[in-house]
N, C-alpha and C positions, 0 to 999 in steps of 0.2 A: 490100364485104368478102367474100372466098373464104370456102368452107365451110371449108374448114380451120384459117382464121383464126377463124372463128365457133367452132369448136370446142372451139380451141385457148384463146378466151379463156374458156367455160366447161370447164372441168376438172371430168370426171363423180366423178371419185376425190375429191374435197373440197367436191363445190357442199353436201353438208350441213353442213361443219365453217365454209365460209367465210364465210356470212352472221354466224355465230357469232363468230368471229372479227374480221371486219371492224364488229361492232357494237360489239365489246372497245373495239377501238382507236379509236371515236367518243364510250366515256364517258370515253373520258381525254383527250378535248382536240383528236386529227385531225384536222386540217382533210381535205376532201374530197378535194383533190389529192391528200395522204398518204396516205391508204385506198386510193384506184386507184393509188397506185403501190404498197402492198403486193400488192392483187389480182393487178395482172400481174406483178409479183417473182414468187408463187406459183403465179400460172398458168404460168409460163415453167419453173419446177420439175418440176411436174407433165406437161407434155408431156415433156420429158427422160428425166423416170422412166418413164413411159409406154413412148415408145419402144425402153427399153430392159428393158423385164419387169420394171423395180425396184420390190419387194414393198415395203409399210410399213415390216416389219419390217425390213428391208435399209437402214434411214436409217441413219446413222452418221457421224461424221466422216470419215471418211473417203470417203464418199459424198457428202457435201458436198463435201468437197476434187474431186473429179473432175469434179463439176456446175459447178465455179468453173473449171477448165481446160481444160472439152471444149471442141471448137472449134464456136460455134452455128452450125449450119445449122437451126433449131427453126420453127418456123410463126408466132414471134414477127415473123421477117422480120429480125433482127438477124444483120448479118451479123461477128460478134466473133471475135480470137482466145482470148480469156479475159471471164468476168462479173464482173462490177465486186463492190467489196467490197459495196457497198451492198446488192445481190441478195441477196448471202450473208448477210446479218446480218438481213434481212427473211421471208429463209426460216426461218432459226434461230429465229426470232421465232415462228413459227407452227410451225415442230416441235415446240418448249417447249410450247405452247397444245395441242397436241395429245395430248402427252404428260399433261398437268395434266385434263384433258377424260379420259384412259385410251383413245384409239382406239390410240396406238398405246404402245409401251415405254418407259419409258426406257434414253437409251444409254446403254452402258456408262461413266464415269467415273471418275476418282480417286476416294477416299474423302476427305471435308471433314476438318482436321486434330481439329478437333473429337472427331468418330468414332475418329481411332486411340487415343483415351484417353479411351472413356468413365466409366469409373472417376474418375477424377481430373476430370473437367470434373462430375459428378455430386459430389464432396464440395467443390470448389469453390463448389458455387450452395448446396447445402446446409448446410458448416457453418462456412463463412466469409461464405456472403452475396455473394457474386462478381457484379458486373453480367456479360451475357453479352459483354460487352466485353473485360472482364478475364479471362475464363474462355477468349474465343478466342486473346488475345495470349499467357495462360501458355502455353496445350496447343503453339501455334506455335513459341514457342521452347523448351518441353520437346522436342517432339518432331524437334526439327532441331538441340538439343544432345545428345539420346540416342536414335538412331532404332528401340534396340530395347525400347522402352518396350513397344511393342505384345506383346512374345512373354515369353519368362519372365523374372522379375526378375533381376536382375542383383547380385551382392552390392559394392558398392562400398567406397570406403575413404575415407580422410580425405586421402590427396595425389591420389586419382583426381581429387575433386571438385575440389581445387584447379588441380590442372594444366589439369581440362576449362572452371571459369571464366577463367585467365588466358589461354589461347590463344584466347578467346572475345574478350573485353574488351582484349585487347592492342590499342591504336593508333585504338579506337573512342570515342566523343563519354560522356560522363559518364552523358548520358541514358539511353541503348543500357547501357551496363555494370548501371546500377544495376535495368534490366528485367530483364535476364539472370540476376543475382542473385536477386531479388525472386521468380522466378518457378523458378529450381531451388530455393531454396529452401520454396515453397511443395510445389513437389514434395516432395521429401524429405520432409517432414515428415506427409504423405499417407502417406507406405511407411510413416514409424513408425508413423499411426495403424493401418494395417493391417495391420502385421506382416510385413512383409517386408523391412525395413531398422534396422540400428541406433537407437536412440536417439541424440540427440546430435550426431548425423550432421551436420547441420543450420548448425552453429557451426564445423563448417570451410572455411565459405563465405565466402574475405576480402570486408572490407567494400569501398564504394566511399568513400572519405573527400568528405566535402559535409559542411559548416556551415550547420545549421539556422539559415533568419532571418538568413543574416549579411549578404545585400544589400538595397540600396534598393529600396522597392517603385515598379514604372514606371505612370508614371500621367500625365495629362493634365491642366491649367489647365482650371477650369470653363468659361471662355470659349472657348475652342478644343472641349471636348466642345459647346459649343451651334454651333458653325461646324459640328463634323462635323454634328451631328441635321441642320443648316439646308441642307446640301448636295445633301441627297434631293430630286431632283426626283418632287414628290408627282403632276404631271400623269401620270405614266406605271403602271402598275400596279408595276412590281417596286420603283419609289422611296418608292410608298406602304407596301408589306410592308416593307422595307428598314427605312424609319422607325421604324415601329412594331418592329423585333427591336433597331433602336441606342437607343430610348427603353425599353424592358424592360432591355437591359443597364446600359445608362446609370443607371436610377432605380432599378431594384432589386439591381442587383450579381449579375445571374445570371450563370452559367456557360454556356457555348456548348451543353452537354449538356442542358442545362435548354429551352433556345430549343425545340432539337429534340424533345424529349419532349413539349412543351408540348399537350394536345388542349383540344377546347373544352368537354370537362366540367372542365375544371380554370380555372376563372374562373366566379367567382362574383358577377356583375353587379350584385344585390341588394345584397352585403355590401360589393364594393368589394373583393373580396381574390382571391388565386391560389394556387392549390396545386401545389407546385414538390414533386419528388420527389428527392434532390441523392446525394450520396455516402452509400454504405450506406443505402441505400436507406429514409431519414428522412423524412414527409412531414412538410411546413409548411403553413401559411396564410400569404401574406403580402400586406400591403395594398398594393392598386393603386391609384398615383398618377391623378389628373385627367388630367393630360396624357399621362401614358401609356395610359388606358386610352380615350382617345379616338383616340392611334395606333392601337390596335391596334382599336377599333369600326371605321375608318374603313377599314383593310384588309379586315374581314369585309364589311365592305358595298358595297367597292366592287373591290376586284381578286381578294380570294379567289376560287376557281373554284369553281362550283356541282358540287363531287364526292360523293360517299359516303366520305371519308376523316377520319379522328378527329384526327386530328395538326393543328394551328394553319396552323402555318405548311408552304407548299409550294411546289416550283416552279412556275413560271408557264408553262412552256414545257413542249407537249406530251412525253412522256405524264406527265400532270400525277399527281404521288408525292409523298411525306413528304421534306422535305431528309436528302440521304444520311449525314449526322454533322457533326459539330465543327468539323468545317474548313471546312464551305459557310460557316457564321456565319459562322468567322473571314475568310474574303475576302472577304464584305460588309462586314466592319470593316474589312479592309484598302482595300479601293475606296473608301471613303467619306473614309478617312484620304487617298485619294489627291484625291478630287475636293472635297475642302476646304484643300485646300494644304499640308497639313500633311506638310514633305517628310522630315525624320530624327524621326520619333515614336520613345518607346522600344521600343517593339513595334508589332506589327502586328496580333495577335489579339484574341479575345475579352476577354480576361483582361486588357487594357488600361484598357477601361471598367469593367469590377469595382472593380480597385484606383483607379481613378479615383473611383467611388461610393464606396468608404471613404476614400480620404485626404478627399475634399471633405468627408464626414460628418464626421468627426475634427477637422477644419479649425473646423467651424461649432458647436464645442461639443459632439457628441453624444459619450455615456458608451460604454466599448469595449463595455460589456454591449447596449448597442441596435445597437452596429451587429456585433459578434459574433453577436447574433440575426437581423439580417437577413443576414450572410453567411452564415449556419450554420454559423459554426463549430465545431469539437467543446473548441478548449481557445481561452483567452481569449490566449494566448501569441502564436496566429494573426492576432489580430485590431491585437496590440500591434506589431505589426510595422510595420502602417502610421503607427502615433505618431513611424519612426524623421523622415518630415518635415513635422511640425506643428513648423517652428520655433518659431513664439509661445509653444506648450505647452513647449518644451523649455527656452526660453531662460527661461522661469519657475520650470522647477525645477533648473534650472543651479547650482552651487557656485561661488565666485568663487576662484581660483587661489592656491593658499594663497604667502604672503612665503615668500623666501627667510630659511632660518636660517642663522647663521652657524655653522660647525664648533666 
C-alpha cells in the first residue's frame, strides 16, 4: 500500500470522532463488513474535503451534492464518474453524529411543521390531551390549509372556512375529508380560546356525512386466526417476534399502537398482567394469557437483541430500533395473512385480529361489559357493534314476523 493510500485510509480530520462513531454503529447490530465500509465511505469524504480546503463548517447539502458529482480521481484509487448513493447516505450518517456530538453545526434546514405552530401543538398536548401523533398530523394539515398561520391572525368568516374545506375534500377518500375537518376545526377553536377568532366559528365547518356502527365488523373464523398464529416460522428470529406480536393482538385485542409502545416495564411477569397505555392516554392492566405470554418470553430469550432499548419489540435487522409505527404491525399481519393462505381476508391490518378477539369473545358468551373492558372501550355502543354477528345471540332475540291483517 502507497503512503498515500495509507493516509488516505486514516483521515487525521476525524481519526478522534471515528472510533466513536464506528463503535455507535457496533452497538446496534453492524456487522464488521458494514463498519469498514462506512470507515472508507468516510475516509473517501474526507480526503475530498481535504483536498479541496473544505472547512467543517462548509458541510452542507449542497456540499454533499458536489462530493456525489465530482469526478474521483481521490487516493481511494476509484476511478468514478459519480459516488454511489450509498457513500452519500453513509456520509450523512456521520455528519448527523457529528453534529449530535457538537463538533460541528447543524445545517441549515426547513423548520419541522411542528415549530410553525407552536402555540396550537402546545394547547393540543395540554388541553386536549393530543398524542404527539395527532398533534403532528393536525399542525401538517393546518399549516398547508393556512400557510399563514405562522404571522398575524387572520380574521375569517363563516363562507371563508367553507369554501377552504370544500376545495380541500372535493374528489378526496372520506378518511382524508373527515382529517381535514377534524383538524381545522380543532384549530379554530384554539383562536376562540385565545382570542383571536369568533366564537362559534367552529360550526361552519360542513360535516363529513358517515353513519356511526353502520357496517359489519371484519374479522376472522377462530380457526383461520390459529392457521395465521401457526404460519410463523419459529426457527427464524423474526417468526419468533412475529408470533409473539400476532398472539398479543390476537388474545388481547390490542391495537397496532399498543404493539409499538409496548416496553418491558410494562409486563408484569409476577401478576401475569400488562400495562397497555391505548387512546387518551388511559392506562390498564390487563391479564396475560399462558400462551401468549410464553410468545412473547420466548422472543425475549431468544431473537430479541441484546440492546439498551425500552421498547418490546424491534427490528431485527441492523441498525437495531423501536418498530417505526402502526403500519410495521400491520404488514406482519398482512404477511402472515399471506403465508397462511388466506387469500381475500377482510382486511389486512391490525385491526383485523382485534375485531376477531371480540366477535370470537361475544361468540363464546362473554358479557359486552368484559369485553368493552378488555377493548377499552370508552361507551359500551363500541363494543355492541360486534354482537351485529353473533347470529346465535340474535336469532334468540329475534321477533317473529307479524301476520298479515287484513284492510
Amino acid at each position: 500500500m502507497t503512503n498515500q493510500r495509507a493516509r488516505f485510509m486514516q483521515p487525521e480530520v476525524f481519526t478522534e470522532h471515528l472510533a466513536g462513531f464506528t463503535h455507535e454503529l457496533e452497538s446496534v447490530g453492524y456487522t464488521e463488513l458494514t463498519v469498514a465500509g462506512y470507515s472508507m465511505s468516510i475516509a473517501h469524504f474526507a480526503e475530498w474535503a481535504r483536498s479541496r480546503d473544505q472547512l467543517k463548517s462548509d458541510w452542507s447539502a449542497d456540499g454533499l451534492d458536489r462530493f456525489a458529482r465530482h469526478r474521483c480521481r481521490c487516493a481511494c484509487g476509484r476511478r468514478l464518474h459519480r459516488v454511489s448513493s450509498k457513500y452519500i447516505r453513509r456520509v450523512q450518517r456521520f455528519i448527523r453524529y457529528l453534529e449530535q456530538q457538537g463538533v460541528i453545526k447543524p445545517c441549515a434546514q426547513a423548520r419541522p411543521v411542528v415549530a410553525v405552530l407552536p402555540e396550537f401543538s402546545d394547547w393540543l398536548a395540554q388541553h386536549r390531551g393530543a398524542s404527539p401523533r395527532t398533534i403532528e398530523r393536525y399542525t401538517s394539515e393546518v399549516s398547508r390549509l393556512i400557510p399563514a398561520t405562522s404571522g398575524p391572525r387572520t380574521t375569517f368568516t363563516a363562507l371563508q372556512i367553507r369554501q377552504l374545506v370544500l376545495s380541500q375534500v372535493r374528489g378526496r377518500s372520506i378518511s382524508y375529508a373527515r382529517c381535514v375537518v377534524t383538524a381545522l376545526r380543532a384549530y379554530l377553536r384554539f383562536l376562540v380560546s385565545q382570542g383571536h377568532c369568533a366564537p362559534g366559528l367552529d360550526r361552519a365547518i360542513p360535516t363529513i356525512p358517515q353513519w356511526r356502527l353502520s357496517a359489519l365488523p371484519r374479522y376472522l373464523p377462530a380457526d383461520e386466526i390459529t392457521r395465521v398464529i401457526a404460519a410463523c416460522d419459529i426457527t427464524t428470529p423474526v417468526g419468533v417476534r412475529d408470533r409473539a406480536i400476532l398472539m398479543l393482538l390476537a388474545r388481547l385485542g390490542l391495537r397496532a399502537g399498543d404493539i409499538v409502545k409496548l416496553t418491558l416495564g410494562d409486563i408484569d411477569w409476577r401478576s401475569a398482567t400488562i400495562k397497555v397505555c391505548g387512546k387518551g392516554r388511559r392506562q390498564v392492566r390487563l391479564p396475560l394469557p399462558q400462551d401468549a405470554g410464553d410468545a412473547v418470553l420466548a422472543y425475549l430469550k431468544q431473537s430479541r437483541p441484546r440492546v439498551d432499548i425500552e421498547r418490546v419489540f424491534l427490528c431485527l435487522q441492523a441498525p437495531y430500533r423501536s418498530l417505526s409505527g402502526s403500519g410495521t404491525v400491520s404488514s406482519i399481519v398482512s404477511a402472515a395473512l399471506d403465508r397462511a393462505g388466506i387469500c381475500q381476508p377482510p382486511s389486512r391490518g391490525a385491526n383485523l385480529l382485534r375485531h376477531s378477539a371480540a366477535t370470537a369473545l361475544l361468540r363464546a358468551g362473554a358479557s359486552l361489559d368484559a369485553v368493552s373492558s378488555l377493548l377499552r372501550h370508552r361507551s359500551l355502543d363500541m363494543t355492541a357493534y360486534y354482537a351485529k354477528v353473533d347470529v346465535a345471540m340474535l336469532t334468540s332475540v329475534a321477533q317473529p314476523w307479524p301476520e298479515g291483517v287484513p284492510c
